[in-house]
N, C-alpha and C positions, 0 to 999 in steps of 0.2 A: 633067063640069064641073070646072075646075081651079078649088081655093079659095085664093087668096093669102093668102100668111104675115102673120100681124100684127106689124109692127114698132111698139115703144115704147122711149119715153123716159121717165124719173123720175127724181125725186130724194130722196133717201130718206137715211138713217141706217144706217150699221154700226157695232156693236159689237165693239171691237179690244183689248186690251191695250196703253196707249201709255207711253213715259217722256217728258214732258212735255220740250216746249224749251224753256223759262223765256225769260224777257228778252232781247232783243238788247245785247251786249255795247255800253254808250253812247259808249264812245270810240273816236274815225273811226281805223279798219283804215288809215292811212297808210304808203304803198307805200314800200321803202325808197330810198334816194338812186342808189345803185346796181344797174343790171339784172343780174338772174338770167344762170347760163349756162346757154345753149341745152345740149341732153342731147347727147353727143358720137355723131359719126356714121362708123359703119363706112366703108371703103373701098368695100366690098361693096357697098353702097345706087347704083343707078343716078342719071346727072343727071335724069329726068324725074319721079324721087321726091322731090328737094333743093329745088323750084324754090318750092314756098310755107311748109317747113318755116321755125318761129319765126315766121315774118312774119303781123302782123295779132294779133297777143296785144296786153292791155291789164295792166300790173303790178296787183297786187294786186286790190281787189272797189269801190274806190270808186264813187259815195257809198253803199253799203250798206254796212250795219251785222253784226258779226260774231254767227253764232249757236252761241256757244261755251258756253250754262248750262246745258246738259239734263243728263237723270240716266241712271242705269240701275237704276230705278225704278217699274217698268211699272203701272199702273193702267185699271181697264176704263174706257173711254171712247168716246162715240159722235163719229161721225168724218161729216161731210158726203159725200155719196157720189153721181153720176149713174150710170144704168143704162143700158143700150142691149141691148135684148133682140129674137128675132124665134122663128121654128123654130130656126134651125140654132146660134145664138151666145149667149150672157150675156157682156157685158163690164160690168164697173164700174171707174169713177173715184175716186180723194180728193180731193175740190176743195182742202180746205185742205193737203194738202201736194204741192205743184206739180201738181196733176192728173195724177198715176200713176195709170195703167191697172195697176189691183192685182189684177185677175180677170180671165182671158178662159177660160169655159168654153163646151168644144163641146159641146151637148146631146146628142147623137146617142151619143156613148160616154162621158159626162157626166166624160170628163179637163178637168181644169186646165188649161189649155195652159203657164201661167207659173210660174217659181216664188214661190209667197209662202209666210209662214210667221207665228204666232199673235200676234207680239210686234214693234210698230213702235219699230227703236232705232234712235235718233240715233249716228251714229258720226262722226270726223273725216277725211270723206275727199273735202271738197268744199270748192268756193270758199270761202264761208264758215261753213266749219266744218262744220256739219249734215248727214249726206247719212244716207239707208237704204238698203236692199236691197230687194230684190223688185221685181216687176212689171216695165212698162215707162215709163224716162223720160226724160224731152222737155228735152234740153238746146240749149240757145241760147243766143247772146251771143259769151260769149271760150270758150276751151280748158278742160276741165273740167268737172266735174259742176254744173249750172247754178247760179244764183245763186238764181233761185227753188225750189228743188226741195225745198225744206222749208215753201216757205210760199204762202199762199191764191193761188189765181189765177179771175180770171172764169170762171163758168161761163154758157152762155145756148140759149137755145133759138131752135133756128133749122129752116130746110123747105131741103130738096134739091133740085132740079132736077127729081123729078117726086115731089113734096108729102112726103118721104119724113123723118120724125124726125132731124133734128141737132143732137148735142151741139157746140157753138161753146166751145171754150176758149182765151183769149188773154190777156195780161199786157204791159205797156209795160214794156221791156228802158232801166235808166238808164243801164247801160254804153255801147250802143251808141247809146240813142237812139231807138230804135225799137219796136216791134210786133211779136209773132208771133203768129200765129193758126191752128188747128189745129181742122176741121171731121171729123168721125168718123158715120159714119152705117155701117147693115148692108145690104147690098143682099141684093134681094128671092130670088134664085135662086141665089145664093154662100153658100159658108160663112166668108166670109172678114170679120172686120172692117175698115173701111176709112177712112184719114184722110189728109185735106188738110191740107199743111201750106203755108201760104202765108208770105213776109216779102216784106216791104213797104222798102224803104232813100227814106227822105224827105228824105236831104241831097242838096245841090246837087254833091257830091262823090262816088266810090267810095268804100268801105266794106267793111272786115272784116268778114266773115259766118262762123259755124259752127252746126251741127247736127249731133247725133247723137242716134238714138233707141237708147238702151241695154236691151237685150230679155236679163232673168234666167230660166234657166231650169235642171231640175233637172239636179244633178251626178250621174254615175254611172256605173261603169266599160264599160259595155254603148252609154252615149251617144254617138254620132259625129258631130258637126259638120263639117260640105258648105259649100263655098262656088264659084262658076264659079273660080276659079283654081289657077294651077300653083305659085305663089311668093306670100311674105309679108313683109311689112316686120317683123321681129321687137325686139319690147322687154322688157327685165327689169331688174331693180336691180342699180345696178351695172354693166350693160351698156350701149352706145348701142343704137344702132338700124340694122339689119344686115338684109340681104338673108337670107330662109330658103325652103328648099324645101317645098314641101304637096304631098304629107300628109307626107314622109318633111324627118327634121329631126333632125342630130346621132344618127342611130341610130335615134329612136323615132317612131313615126304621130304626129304631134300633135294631127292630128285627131280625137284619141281626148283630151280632155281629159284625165282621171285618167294620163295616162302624163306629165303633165308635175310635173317635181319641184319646182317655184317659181316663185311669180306671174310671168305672162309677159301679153303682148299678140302676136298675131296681127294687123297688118293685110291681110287679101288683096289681093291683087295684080289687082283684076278687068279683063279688056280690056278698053279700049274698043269700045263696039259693041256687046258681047254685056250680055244682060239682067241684072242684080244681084240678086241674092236669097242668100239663108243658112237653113240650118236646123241644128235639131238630133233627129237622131232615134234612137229606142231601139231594141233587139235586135230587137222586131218590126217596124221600118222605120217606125213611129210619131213624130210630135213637129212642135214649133210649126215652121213655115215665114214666114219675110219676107221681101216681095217690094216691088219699087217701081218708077215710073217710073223715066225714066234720069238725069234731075238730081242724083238720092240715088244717086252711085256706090260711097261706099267702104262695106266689108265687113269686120267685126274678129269674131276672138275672144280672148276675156278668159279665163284662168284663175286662181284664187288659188294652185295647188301643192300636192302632194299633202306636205310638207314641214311642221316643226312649225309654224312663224311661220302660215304661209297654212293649216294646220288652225284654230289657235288663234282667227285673223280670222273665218272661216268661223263658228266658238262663238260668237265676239264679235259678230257679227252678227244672229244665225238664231237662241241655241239648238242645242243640242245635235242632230243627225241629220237635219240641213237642207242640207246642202251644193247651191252651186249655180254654175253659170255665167254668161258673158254674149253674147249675141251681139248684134251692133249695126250700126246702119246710119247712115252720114253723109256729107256733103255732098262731103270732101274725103278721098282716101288715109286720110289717119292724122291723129291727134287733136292734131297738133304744130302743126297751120296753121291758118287761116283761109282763105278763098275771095272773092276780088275780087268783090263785087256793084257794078255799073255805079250810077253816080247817078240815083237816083229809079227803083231797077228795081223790078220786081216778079217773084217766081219763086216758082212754086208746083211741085212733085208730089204724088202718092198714092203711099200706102205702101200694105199689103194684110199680115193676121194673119190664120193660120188652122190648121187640122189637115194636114199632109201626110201621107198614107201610101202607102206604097211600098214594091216587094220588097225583105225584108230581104237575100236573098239578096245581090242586087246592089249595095246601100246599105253592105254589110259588106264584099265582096269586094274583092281585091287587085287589081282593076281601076277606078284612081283616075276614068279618065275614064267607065268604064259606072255606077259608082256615080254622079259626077256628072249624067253621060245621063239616068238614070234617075229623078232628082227632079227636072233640066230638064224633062222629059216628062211627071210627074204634076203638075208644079207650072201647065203651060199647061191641064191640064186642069182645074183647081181652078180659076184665074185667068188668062185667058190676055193674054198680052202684048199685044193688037193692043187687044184691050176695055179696059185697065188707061188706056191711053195715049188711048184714045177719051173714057171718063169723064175726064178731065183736063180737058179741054177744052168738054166736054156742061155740064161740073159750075161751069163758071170766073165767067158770069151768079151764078147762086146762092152763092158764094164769098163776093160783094160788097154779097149783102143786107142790110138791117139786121137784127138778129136779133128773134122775138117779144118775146124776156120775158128781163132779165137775173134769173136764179135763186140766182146768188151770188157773190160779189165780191171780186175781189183786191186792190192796195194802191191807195192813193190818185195817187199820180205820177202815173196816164195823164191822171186828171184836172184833176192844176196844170199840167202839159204842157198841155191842151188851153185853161186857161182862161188861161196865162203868153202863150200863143201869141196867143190871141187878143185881150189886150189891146194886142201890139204890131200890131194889125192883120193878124194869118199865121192862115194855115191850119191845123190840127192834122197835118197832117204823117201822117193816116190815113182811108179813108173811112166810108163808113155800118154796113160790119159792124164793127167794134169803138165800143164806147157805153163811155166812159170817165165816167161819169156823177157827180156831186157827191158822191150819200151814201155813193162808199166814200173819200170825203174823211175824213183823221180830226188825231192829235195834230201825227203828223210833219209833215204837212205845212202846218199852223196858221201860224207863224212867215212862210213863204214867199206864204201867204194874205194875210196881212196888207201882209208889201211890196208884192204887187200892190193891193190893194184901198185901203191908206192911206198907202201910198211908204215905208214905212220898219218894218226888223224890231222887234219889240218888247223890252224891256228883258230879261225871263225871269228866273226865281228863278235864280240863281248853285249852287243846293243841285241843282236837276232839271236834265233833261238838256235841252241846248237844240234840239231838234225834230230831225232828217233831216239830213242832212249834205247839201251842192249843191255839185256841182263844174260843171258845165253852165256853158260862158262866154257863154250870153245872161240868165242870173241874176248873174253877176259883173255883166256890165254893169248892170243892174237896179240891184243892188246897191252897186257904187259909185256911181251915177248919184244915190241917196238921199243916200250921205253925201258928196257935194261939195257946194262954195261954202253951205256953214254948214247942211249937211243934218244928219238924223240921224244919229249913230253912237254908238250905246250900245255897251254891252260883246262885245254878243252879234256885231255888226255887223261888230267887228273880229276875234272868234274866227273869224266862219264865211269871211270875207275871205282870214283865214291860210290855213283849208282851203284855199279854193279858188285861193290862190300857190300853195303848196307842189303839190297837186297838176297845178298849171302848170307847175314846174318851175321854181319863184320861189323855194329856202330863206331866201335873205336877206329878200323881203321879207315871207315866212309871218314868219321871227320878229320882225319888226316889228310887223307886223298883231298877234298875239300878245301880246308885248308890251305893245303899247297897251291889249289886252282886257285885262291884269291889273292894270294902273296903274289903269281906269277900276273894276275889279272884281273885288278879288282872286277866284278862282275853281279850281276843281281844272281846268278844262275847257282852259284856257291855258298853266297849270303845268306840265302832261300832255305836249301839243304843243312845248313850250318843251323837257321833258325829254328828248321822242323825238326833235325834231332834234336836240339837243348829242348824245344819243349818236351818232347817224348819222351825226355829222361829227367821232366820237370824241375828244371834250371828254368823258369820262367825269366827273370833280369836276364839270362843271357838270350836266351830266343828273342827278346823284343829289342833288344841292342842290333842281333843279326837284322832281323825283320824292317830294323829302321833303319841300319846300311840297306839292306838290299830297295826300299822304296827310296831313297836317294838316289841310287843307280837306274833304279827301273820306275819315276811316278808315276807314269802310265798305264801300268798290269792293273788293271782289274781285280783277276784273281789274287795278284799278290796283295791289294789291299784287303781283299778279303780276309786271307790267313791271318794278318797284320790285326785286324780288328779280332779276330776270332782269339788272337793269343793274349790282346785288350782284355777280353770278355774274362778269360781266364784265370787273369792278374789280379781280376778283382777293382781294374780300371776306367769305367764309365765313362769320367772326366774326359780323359786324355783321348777317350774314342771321338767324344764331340771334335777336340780340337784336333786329333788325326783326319778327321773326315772333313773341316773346315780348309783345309790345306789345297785339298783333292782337286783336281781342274771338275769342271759339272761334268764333262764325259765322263769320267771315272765315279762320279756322285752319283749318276745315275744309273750303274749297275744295280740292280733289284734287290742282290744279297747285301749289298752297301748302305740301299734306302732301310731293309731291314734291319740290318743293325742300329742305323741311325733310331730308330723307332725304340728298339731295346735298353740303349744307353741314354734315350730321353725319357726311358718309363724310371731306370733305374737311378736316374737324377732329380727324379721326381715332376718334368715337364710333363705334364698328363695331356698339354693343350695340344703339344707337338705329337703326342701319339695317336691320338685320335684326330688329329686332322692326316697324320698320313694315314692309317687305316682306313680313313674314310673316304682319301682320293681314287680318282675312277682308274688313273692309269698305276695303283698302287697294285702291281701283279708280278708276283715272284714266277718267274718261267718253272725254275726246275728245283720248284718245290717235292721234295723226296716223300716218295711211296712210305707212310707211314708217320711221317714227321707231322707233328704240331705246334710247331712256334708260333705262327698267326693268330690260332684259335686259346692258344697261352695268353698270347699276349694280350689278346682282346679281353681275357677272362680278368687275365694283374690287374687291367685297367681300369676296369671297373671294380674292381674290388677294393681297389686304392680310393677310387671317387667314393665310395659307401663310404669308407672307413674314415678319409678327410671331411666328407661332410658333416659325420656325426662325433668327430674327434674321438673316433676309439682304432683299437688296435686291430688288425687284420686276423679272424677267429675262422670257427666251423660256421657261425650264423652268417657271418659278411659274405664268406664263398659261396654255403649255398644262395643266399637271396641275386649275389652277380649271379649265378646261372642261371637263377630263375627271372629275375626281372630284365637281364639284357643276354639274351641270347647269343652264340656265336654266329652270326651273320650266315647265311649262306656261302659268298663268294667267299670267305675266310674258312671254312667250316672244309677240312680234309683227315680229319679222325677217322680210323680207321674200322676204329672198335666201339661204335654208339656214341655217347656220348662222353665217355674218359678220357681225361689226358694223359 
């Protein structure tokens, strides 16, 4: 008599070491006037790899708010967490920070499959701002590590297609507009965890889509990541994006992670037709496998670089002797596009997490395609292709249930979304399995409550921040609709109006709107906006006129000191940086991009003493130091290039540069270049 496995669900509590994210930074991330350049593209790259690169990105994170306050600061903390257990799997979730899959253990040889590691830190290397390491996670929306990926999303409990425990976790995306939703369950005779991801596109129109599920796992020189292809779309700093050969690349196996010298990306090149999966496995032909229906084509790998900058990342990240990789799966080739979703489509696959093991022999061997062969053929045995694509469709009924019980809850949006919708008489634009329900209604979205429920935003204290930013143009409409022919328009009415020009593509008539807010109510919140156009349209004297009304109103903003000094920097005004940041209460001095600056505008005044005593302080540590940026390892380089050149009274040449790099290195703790050693 066969006794079937007990599958469960729970939600429970982990005990973590976190650095807290503090406060969303309150003033709107507005994109600049000008688009970004697309990353340049090799000759080498084929036309059938060009055809959606750039197209379907959205500038900057609007209306969400930047999560730029965390520390590095770690504290024990209990963390919201869903389980999903049976014989063969433990997997667990962080509800509150985008629902990463932060465990998947296989019971049977009781390995990790993922990497994680003791200390969750916030780094800057995501949309807005926040991102971590570890695990695996669930980006959606635009290009980039998702918008939510630091912060709470639904979680709910829902039944399979035959009565089987699912965890339902979904979030209303304000970029695009829409929903995504991601059902995870363990089936009964697999060792594989298994998850639906479905999007729903509820406009009358096509629609930019992206996904990728970003899979960390451990780094080590014995690790060989497999994927079905022969060639790779290759990126690094500094570089475009360039046709490369796998495994063989410039000389070295790439496929061997640890042989590469500086962060790079790998996108596979996978056929069409042939099945997508990726793994990474160890000298005993061990290591996680991901597999998926065929919707999910593209196939990457991620390295940070065996190089000081992408060591130092690796510390900055993990802790010291964490090192790790990424293998990922997404919708599209490479992370540079987006994917035309038809109007009002719906597309779902299954993805598939689990143990692969396989001859190491062959998995190592100098036979790219038997190594390949070879985890093709244990992998259909684990999960086979024909049943992957069968539950797809078995599973698509229960996809669309309503779920039992929401267990715990993400932002408020899905819910003004559904109750905005529905006072214009519309649909919500999602069906019964996503329950966007009232009580995760809360501040931000108050203000937007109130236009619907009594036609007009409310006044708001001028000192707090005024609710959630809406750029949504059936809220404009809303919104002007109150203050025409002698409606409401308080102060607040014509701030969020600006917002929503400017990011129309209106500056003239944002700083009108604007405008008007500060006439009706002087306020830092318009000052601000007022400031950041004039620089964007480089009126320098007028932005810093704005900038310094607006820290009059607000001296306390952090960030706003920041902008303040940054349009200092701009001006070509050093000086006035010193005496801007002399002013500052030391709470706000001590913001890390404030000690930076301070450090910049005493190189550039010539205090070399003051720059190198704060470089050299222990607690001299920028939190959210950006994936890619070198200002530190700049500044340490000025610094000494300036001491050569003053001690021997000559000019700053090609000989002074090279001997500063040669004779005083960029320090470790300072050292986050991305690309060797260039700045």
């Amino acid at each position: 008599m066969t006794t079937k496995s007990i599958r469960t669900l729970t939600f429970t509590t982990r005990s973590m070491l976190v650095c807290a994210l503090g406060p969303e930074n309150p003033l709107p991330p507005l994109p600049p006037l000008a688009p970004s350049a697309p990353p340049p593209i090799d000759p080498s790259l084929p036309d059938e790899d060009r055809r959606y690169l750039g197209w379907g990105d959205l500038p900057g994170v609007m209306p969400y708010r930047m999560q730029d306050d965390y520390t590095r600061d770690p504290r024990p903390t209990g963390l919201a967490t869903a389980v999903l257990e049976n014989d063969h799997l433990r997997a667990e979730f962080l509800l509150e920070w985008g629902g990463r899959l932060w465990s998947l253990i296989d019971k049977r040889t009781r390995r990790e499959l993922l990497h994680t590691h003791p200390v969750l830190q916030p780094a800057n290397l995501a949309r807005r701002n926040a991102w971590f390491s570890g695990g695996v996670e669930w980006n959606f929306g635009v290009p980039g590590h998702t918008v939510s990926t630091c912060s709470p999303v639904f979680a709910a409990r829902a039944r399979g297609a035959d009565g089987q425990p699912v965890l339902r976790l979904y979030e209303w995306d304000r970029m695009r507009r829409m929903p995504f939703q991601i059902d995870f369950w363990l089936d009964e005779g697999r060792p594989v965890l298994l998850a639906r991801v479905r999007l729903v596109n509820p406009h009358p129109v096509e629609t930019p889509v992206y996904w990728w599920s970003n899979i960390a796992v451990a780094e080590s020189p014995e690790v060989r990541v497999l994927a079905p292809a022969d060639s790779a779309v290759n990126t690094q700093y500094g570089v475009g994006l360039r046709l490369a050969g796998v495994p063989q690349h410039e000389g070295r196996d790439v496929s061997y992670p640890t042989n590469g010298p500086i962060a790079a990306d790998y996108f596979f090149r996978v056929p069409a037709g042939r099945r997508p999966w990726v793994c990474a496995l160890d000298g005993a032909g061990r290591g996680l496998v991901q597999t998926s229906t065929s919707r999910q084509r593209g196939r990457k790998l991620f390295i940070w670089g065996m190089g000081a900058g992408g060591r130092r990342w690796q510390e900055y990240l993990n802790g010291p002797g964490n090192g790790y990789i990424e293998i990922q799966a997404g919708l599209a080739r490479t992370q540079y596009e987006c994917m035309p979703m038809p109007a009002q489509a719906d597309w779902e696959w299954i993805e598939a997490y689990g143990l692969l093991e396989a001859d190491p022999a062959r998995v190592h061997g100098v036979d790219w395609d038997g190594a390949r062969g070879e985890v093709a053929s244990r992998l259909e045995a684990l999960v086979a292709e024909a049943w992957l694509e069968a539950e797809l469709v078995r599973g698509a009924e229960a996809a669309r249930r309503a779920p039992e019980e929401i267990l715990h809850r993400g932002s408020g949006w899905g819910a003004l979304n559904d109750l905005g919708r529905a006072a214009a008489g519309q649909s919500p634009g999602h069906d019964a399995a996503l329950v966007f329900d009232e009580p995760s209604l809360g501040p931000d979205q108050a203000p937007w409550l109130a236009l619907v429920h009594e036609g007009a935003l409310p006044e708001g204290d001028p000192a707090q921040p005024p609710g959630g930013w809406m750029i949504e143009p059936a809220w404009r409409t809303r919104l002007e609709a109150s203050m025409a022919g002698g409606g409401s328009d308080p102060w607040t009415a014509w701030l969020h109006l600006g917002v929503m020009r400017y990011c129309a593509g209106e500056p003239e008539a944002a700083r009108e709107a604007w405008t008007r807010s500060f006439e009706r109510q002087p306020a830092a919140w318009a000052a601000r906006n007022l400031a950041f156009l004039a620089r964007q349209q480089q009126h320098l004297d007028e932005a810093l006129a704005w900038y310094r009304r607006a820290m009059e109103l607000a001296p306390a903003m952090a960030a706003l000191a920041v902008e303040t000094c940054d349009a200092l920097f701009a001006a070509g005004r050093p000086g006035e940086i010193l005496e801007f940041l002399g002013r500052l209460t030391p709470e706000v001095q001590a913001s890390p991009r404030l000690r930076l600056a301070h450090a910049r505008a005493a190189l550039d005044a010539g205090d070399l003493e003051t720059v190198e005593c704060l470089l050299g302080a222990a607690d001299f540590v920028i939190a959210d130091i950006r994936e890619g940026e070198v200002s530190l390892s700049n500044l340490w380089q000025e610094l000494w290039e300036r001491r050569l050149a003053t001690r021997e009274g000559r000019d700053i040449d090609d000989e002074i540069r090279r001997r500063a790099r040669e004779e005083h290195p960029v320090p470790a703790h300072l050292d986050f270049r991305m690309s060797g050693g260039a700045t």
